[in-house]
C-alpha positions as CSV (number, residue, x, y, z in Angstrom):
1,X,114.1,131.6,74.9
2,X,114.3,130.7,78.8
3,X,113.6,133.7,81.0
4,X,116.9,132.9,82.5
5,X,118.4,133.2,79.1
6,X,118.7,137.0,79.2
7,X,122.3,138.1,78.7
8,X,122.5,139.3,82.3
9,X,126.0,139.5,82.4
10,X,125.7,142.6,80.3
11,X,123.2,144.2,82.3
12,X,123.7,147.1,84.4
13,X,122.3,145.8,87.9
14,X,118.7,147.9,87.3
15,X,118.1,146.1,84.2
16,X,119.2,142.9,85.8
17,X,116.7,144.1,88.9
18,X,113.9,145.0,86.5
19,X,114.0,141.5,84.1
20,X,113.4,139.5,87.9
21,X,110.8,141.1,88.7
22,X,109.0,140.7,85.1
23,X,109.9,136.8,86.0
24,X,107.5,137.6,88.9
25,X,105.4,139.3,87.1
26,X,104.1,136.8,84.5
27,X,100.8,138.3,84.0
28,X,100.0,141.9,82.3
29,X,101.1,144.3,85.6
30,X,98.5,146.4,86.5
31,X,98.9,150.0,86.7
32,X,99.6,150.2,90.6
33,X,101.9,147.0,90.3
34,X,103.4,149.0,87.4
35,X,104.3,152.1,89.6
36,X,105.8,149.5,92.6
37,X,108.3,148.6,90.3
38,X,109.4,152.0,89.3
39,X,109.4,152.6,92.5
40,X,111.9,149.5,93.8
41,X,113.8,150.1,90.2
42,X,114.6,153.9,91.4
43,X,115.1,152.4,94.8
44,X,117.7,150.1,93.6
45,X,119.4,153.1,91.6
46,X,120.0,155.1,94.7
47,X,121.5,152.6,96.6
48,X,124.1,151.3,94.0
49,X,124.8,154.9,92.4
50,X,125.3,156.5,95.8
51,X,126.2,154.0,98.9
52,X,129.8,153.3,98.2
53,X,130.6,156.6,97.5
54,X,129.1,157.9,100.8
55,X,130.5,155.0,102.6
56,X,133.9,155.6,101.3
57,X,133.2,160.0,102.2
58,X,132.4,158.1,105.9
59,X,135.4,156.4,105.8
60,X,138.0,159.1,105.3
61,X,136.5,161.2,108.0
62,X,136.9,158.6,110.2
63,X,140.3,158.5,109.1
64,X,141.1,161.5,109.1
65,X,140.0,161.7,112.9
66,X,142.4,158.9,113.6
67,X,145.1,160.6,112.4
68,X,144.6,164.2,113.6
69,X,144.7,162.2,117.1
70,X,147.9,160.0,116.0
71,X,149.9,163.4,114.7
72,X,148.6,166.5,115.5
73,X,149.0,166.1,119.4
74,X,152.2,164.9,119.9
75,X,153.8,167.4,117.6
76,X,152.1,170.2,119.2
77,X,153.4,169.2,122.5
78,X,156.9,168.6,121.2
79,X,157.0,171.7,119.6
80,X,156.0,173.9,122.8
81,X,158.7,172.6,124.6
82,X,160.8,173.1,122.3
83,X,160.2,176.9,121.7
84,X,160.2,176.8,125.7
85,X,163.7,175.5,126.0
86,X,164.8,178.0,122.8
87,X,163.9,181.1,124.3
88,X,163.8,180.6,128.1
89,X,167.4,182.6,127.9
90,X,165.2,185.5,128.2
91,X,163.3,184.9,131.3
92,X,167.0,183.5,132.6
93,X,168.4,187.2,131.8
94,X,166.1,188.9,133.8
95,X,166.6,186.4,136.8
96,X,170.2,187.1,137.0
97,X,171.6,184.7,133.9
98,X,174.5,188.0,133.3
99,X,175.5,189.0,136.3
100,X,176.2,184.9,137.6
101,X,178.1,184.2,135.4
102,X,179.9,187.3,134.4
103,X,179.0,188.4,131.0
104,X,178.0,191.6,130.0
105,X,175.5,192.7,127.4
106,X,177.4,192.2,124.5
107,X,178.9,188.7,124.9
108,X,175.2,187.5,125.4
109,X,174.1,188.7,121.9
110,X,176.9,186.8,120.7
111,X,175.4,183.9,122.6
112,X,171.9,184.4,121.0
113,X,173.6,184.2,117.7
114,X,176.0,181.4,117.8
115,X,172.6,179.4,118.2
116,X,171.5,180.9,115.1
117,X,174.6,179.9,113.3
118,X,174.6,176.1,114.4
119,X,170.5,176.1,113.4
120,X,170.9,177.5,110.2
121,X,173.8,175.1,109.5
122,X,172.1,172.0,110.4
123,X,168.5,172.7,108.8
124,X,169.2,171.1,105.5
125,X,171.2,167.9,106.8
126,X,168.6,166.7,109.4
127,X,165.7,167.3,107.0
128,X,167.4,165.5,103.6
129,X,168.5,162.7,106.6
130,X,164.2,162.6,108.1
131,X,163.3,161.9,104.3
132,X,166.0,159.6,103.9
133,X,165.0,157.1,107.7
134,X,161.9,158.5,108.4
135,X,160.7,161.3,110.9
136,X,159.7,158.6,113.5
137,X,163.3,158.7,114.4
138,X,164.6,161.4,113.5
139,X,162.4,163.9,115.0
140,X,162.2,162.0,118.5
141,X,166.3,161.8,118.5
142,X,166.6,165.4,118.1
143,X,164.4,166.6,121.0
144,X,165.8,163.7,123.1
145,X,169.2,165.7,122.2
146,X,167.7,169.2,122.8
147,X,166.5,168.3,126.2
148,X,169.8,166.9,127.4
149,X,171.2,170.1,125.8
150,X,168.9,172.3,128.0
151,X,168.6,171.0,131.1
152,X,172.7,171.2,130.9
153,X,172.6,174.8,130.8
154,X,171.8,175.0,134.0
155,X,175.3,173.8,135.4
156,X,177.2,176.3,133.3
157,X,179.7,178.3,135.5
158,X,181.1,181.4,132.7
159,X,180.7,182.7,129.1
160,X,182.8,180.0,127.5
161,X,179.7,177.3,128.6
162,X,177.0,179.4,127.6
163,X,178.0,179.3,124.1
164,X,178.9,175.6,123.9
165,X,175.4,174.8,125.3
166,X,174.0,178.2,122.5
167,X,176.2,175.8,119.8
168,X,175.0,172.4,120.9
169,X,171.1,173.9,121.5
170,X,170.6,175.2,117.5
171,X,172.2,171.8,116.3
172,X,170.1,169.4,118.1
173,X,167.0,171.8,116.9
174,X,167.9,172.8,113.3
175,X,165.9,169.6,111.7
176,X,162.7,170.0,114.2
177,X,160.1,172.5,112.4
178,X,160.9,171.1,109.0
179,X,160.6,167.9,109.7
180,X,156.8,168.6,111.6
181,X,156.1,170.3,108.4
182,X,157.3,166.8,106.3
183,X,154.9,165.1,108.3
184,X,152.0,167.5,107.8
185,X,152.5,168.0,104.2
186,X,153.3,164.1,103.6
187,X,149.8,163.1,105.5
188,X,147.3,165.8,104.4
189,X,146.0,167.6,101.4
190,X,146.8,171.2,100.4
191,X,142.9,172.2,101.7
192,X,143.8,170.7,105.2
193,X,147.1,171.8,106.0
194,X,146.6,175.2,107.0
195,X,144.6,174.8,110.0
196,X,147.0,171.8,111.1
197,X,150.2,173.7,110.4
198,X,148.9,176.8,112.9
199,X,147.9,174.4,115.8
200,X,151.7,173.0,115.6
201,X,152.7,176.8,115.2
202,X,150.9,177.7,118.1
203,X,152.7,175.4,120.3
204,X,155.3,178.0,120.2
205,X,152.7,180.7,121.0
206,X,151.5,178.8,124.1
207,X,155.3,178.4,125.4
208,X,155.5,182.5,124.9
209,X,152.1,183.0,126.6
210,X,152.9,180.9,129.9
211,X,156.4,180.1,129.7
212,X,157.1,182.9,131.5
213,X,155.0,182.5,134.4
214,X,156.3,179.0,134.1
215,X,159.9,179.9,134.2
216,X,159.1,182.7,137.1
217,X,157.6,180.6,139.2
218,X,160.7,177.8,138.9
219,X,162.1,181.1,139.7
220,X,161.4,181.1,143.3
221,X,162.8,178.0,143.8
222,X,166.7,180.2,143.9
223,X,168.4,179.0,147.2
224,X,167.4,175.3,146.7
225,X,170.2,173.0,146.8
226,X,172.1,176.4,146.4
227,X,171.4,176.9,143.1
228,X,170.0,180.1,140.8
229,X,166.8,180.9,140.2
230,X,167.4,180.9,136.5
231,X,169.4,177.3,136.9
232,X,165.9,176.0,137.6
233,X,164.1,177.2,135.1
234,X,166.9,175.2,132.9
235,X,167.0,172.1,134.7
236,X,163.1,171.6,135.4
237,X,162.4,172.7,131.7
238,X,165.4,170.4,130.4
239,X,163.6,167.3,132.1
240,X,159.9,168.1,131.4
241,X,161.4,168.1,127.7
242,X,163.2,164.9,128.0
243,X,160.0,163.1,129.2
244,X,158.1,164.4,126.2
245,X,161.1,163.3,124.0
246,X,161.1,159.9,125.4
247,X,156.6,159.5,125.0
248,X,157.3,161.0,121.2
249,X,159.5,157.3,120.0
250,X,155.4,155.9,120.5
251,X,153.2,158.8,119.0
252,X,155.7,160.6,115.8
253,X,154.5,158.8,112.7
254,X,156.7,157.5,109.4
255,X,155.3,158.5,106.1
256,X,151.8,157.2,105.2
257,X,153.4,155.0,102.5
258,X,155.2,153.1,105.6
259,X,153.2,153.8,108.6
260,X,151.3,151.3,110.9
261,X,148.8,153.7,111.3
262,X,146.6,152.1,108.0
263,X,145.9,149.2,107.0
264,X,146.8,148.5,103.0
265,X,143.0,148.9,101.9
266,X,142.6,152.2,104.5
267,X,145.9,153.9,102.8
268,X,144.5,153.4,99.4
269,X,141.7,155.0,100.4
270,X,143.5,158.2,101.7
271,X,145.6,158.5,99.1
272,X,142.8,158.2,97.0
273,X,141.5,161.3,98.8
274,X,145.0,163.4,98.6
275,X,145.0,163.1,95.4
276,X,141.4,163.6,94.7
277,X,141.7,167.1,96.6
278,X,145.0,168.0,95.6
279,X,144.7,166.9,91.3
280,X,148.0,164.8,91.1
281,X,148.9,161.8,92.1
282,X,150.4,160.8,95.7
283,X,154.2,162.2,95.4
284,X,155.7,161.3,98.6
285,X,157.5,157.9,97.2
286,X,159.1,159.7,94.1
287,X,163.0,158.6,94.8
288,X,165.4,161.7,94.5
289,X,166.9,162.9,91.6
290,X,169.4,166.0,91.4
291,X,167.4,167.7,89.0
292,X,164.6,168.3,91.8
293,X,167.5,170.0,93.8
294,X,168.3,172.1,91.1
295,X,164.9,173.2,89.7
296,X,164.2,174.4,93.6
297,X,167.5,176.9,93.4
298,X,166.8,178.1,90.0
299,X,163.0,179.0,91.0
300,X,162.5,182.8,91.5
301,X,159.5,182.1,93.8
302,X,161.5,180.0,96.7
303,X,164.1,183.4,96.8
304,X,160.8,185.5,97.2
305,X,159.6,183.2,99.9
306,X,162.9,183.3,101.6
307,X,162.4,187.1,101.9
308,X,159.0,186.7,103.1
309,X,160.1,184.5,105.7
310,X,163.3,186.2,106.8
311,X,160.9,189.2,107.8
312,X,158.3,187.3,109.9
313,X,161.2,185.2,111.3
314,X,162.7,188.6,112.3
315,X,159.4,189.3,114.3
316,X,158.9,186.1,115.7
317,X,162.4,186.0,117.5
318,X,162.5,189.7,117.9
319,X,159.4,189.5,120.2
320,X,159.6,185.7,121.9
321,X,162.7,186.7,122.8
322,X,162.7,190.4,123.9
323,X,159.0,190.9,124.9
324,X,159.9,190.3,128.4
325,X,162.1,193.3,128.3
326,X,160.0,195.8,125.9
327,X,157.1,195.3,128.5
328,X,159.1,195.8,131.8
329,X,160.4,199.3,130.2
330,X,156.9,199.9,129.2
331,X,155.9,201.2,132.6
332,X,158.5,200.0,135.0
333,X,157.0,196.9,135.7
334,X,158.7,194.5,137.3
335,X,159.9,190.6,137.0
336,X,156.5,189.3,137.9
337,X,154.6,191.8,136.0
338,X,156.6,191.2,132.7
339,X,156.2,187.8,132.7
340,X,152.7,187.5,134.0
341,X,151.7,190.3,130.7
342,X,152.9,188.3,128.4
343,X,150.4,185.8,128.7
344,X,147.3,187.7,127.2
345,X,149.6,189.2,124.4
346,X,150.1,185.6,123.0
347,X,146.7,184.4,123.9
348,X,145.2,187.2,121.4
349,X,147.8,186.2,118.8
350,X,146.6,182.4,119.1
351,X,143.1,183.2,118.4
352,X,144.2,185.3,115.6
353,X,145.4,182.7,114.0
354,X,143.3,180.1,114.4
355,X,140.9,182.3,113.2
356,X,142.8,182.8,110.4
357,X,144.0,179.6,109.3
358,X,140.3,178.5,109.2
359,X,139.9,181.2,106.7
360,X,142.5,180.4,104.6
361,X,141.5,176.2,104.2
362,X,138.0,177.8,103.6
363,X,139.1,179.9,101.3
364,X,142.4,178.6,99.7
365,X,144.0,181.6,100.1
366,X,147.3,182.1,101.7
367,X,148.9,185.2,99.8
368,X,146.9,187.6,101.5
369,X,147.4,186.4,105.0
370,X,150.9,187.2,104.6
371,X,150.1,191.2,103.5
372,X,147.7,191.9,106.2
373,X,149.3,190.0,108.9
374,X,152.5,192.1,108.4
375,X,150.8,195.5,107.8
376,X,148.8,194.9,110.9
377,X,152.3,194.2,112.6
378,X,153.8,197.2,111.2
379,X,150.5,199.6,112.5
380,X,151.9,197.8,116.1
381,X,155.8,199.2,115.4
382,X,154.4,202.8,114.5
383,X,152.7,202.7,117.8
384,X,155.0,202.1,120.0
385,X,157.5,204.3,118.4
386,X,155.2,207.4,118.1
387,X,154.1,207.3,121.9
388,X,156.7,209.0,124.3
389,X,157.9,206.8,127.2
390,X,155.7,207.0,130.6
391,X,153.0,208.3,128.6
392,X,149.6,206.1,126.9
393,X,151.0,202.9,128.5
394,X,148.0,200.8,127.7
395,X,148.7,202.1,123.7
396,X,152.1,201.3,123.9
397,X,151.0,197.8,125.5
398,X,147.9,197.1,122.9
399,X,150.9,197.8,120.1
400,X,152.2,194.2,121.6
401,X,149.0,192.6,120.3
402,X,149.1,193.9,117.0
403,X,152.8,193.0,116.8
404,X,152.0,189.5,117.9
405,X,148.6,189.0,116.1
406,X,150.1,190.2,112.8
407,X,153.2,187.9,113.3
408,X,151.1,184.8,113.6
409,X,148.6,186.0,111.3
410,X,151.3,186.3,108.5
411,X,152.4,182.3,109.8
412,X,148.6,181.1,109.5
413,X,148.9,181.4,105.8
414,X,153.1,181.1,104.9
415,X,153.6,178.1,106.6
416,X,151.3,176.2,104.2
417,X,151.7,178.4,101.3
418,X,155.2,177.8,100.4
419,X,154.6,173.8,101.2
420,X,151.5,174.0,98.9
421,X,153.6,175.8,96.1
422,X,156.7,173.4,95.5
423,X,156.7,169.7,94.3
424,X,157.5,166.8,94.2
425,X,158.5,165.8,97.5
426,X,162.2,165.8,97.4
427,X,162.1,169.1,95.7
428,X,159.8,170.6,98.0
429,X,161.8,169.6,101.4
430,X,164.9,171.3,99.8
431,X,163.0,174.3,99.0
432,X,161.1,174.9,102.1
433,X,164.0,173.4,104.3
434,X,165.9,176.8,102.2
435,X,163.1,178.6,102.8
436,X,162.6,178.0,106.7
437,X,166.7,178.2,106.9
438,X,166.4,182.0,105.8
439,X,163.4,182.7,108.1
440,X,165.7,181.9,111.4
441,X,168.2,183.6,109.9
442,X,166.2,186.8,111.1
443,X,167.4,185.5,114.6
444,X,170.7,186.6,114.0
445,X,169.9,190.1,114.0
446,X,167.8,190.2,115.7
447,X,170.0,189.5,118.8
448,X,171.7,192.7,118.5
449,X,168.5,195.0,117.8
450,X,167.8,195.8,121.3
451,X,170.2,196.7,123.0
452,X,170.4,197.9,126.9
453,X,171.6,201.5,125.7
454,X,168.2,202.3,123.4
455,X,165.7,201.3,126.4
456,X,163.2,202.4,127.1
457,X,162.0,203.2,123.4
458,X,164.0,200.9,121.6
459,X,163.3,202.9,118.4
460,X,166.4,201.1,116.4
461,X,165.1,197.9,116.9
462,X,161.5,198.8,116.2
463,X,162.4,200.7,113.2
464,X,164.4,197.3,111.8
465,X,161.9,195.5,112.5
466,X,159.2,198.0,111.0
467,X,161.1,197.9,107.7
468,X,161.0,194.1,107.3
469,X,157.1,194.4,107.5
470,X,156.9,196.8,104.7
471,X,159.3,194.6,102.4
472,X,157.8,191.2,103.7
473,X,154.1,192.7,102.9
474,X,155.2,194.0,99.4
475,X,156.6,190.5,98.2
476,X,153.6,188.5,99.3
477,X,151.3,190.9,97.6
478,X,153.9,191.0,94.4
479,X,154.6,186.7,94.6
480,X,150.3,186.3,95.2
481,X,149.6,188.0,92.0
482,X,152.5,186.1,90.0
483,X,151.8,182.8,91.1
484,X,147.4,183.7,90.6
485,X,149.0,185.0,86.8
486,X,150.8,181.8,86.6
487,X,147.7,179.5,87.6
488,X,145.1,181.2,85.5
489,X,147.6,180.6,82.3
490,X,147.8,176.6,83.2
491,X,143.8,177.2,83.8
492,X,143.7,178.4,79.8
493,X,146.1,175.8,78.6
């Protein structure tokens, strides 16, 4: 037989390596000869066993890089602006919003919640219409809209404009948060997504730590052109939005299954990674099917995150929106001071859950982010409610932090629980679109918890909220030990 005449084509590529060098090797090896080719044999095992899949571990972090630049960015940036331009009504009250234009205290709680309504009632729509065309349209329409919207507000004249500007503000907006969280859920595996989700969360926190320095300093500009202070703030804001809006048509990506981000062989190597993380296949491409619409309303767990999120929604709003005021009745501080102490207040809550996002990816564990977050918020309500007025003002002021730290703590780990828990894709944006729809529903009511007439304590309004941090605590611990019981059952199957 030839020595060429080996059968190599069934060899594995040692034994094909080892029968060339006995080609070489004509003569009896000696020992030492002997150990060289063990060695180069071994040699030649390492790199075929383990360079492609190292090379291919190189390759998704570099991709994954590339598209924390391409995403994670722009939607941070679009979301601060768009919490700014939500929840600047506050700063404009205490610059003179009620008294310009004539309204009292009642009529602009109605305000507050007629942009609840319109949000609420477009959630669902916009998010079924971003998986139907894509988010890198939908998503840069909407704050094109919103902008337009805001920086209108500041040419209203009486009550009957500030709620048509309230309506049109929640419909532009209603799709925006969801659709971030399509993008974030679409692109990354379960093990990623927490950390991602906060950073876009905290784009809201940074817009409640400076905006209100931001908006008091636009402040100043009252007398200009003879305008308002608080027409400023509106206008400014309105067009800084609009310019972010416009840059978002180049940055906001489509669904990796369509995006020009990858290259064909690049997005089979990320999905390759999904679903090597994540145990199932890729789902984002699955068409719709009424059934998945079904299956998410008949699922006890999307009611229980509902719940859940109605009572840190309640806080969120409660606070980004009335903080200004709790803190000015704190110790009589005024305009400047209120807005210039919110800043560390939301600054603490940022770290806190950063911090606390890294945790949960490290860990996998979301459930009990949501029961301390909320207990630690409701230590911060029995704070401020057991200290008298005028008295302890820096423990009445550190109850802020815990309020705010708990709140985003709690968000760290829902956010990407209940988009971690529900599949496939269709059935999940139904579910978390319901899900996120009930959590701004705590904005309703929590326009008319603080009213003028209970300041300074506002004990009402801090014993609602109080009570939704119990009940939302008590569901995440009772829904984290069902779904755990559900898992280690499948585990046993």
């Amino acid at each position: 037989m030839s020595v060429f005449d080996d059968h190599s084509d069934n060899q594995t590529p040692a034994q094909l390596f080892q029968s060339q060098i006995r080609v070489k090797n004509t003569s009896t090896p000696s020992v030492d000869n002997t150990s060289k080719v063990k060695e180069d044999i071994d040699q030649f095992r390492y790199r075929d066993s383990t360079d492609e899949r190292t090379d291919e571990e190189i390759l998704v972090k570099r991709l994954k890089r590339r598209i924390d630049w391409h995403i994670v960015p722009a939607l941070f940036l679009l979301f601060c602006v768009n919490f700014l331009d939500r929840v600047n009504i506050g700063q404009a009250k205490l610059e003179g919003l009620l008294t310009d234009i004539h309204i009292n205290d009642y009529q602009f709680e109605i305000c507050l919640t007629v942009f609840y309504v319109s949000y609420i009632a477009s959630e669902i729509p916009l998010n079924m219409l971003t998986k139907k065309i894509g988010p890198q349209w939908t998503i840069p329409l909407m704050a094109v809209s919103w902008s337009i919207v805001c920086t209108l507000t500041g040419i209203i004249q009486n009550y009957a404009g500030l709620i048509a500007v309230r309506w049109f503000l929640g419909l532009t907006e209603g799709g925006m948060f969801h659709g971030m969280l399509i993008i974030l859920i679409a692109w990354y595996p379960r093990k990623n997504q927490a950390i991602r989700i906060t950073i876009i969360y905290l784009g809201s926190q940074l817009a409640g730590a400076f905006g209100g320095i931001f908006s008091y300093v636009l402040a100043l500009m009252r007398g200009v052109g003879g305008l308002e202070g608080w027409r400023w703030i509106y206008i400014i804001e309105g067009l800084l939005s609009f310019i972010v809006a416009m840059g978002s048509f180049f940055f906001i990506q489509d669904f990796p299954d369509k995006s020009k981000l990858l290259n064909e062989d690049e997005k089979a190597t990320w999905y390759r990674y999904i679903e090597t993380q994540q145990g199932m296949r890729f789902d984002e491409s699955i068409p719709f099917t009424w059934s998945q619409a079904t299956s998410a309303f008949t699922d006890y767990k999307m009611y229980m995150f509902c719940v859940i999120n109605f009572a840190n929604g309640t806080l969120l709003y409660v606070l980004s929106t009335w903080i200004p005021t709790i803190i000015s009745e704190l110790g009589n501080f005024d305009i400047a001071e209120s807005h210039l102490l919110t800043a560390p207040i939301y600054i603490f809550g940022m770290i806190a859950a950063f911090l606390a996002a890294l945790w949960s990816d490290r860990k996998a564990e979301r459930g009990y982010l949501c029961v301390s977050g909320l207990s630690i918020s409701a230590i911060g309500f029995i704070l401020i409610m057991a200290i008298p007025p005028n008295k302890a003002v820096g423990a009445r002021f550190f109850s802020l932090f815990l309020m705010i730290a708990g709140s985003n703590i709690c968000a760290a780990g829902l956010l990407s629980w209940y988009g971690a828990t529900f599949g496939p894709s269709y059935r999940r944006a139904i579910a978390t679109a319901f899900i996120i729809m009930c959590g701004n529903s705590g904005g309703l009511a929590s326009s008319f918890i603080y009213p003028e007439s209970t300041a300074p304590r506002f004990l009402p309004g801090h014993a609602y909220c109080l009570a939704f941090c119990i009940i939302g605590a008590s569901i995440s611990f009772i829904l984290r030990y069902l779904l755990k019981r559900e898992n280690d059952r499948r585990d046993t199957l």
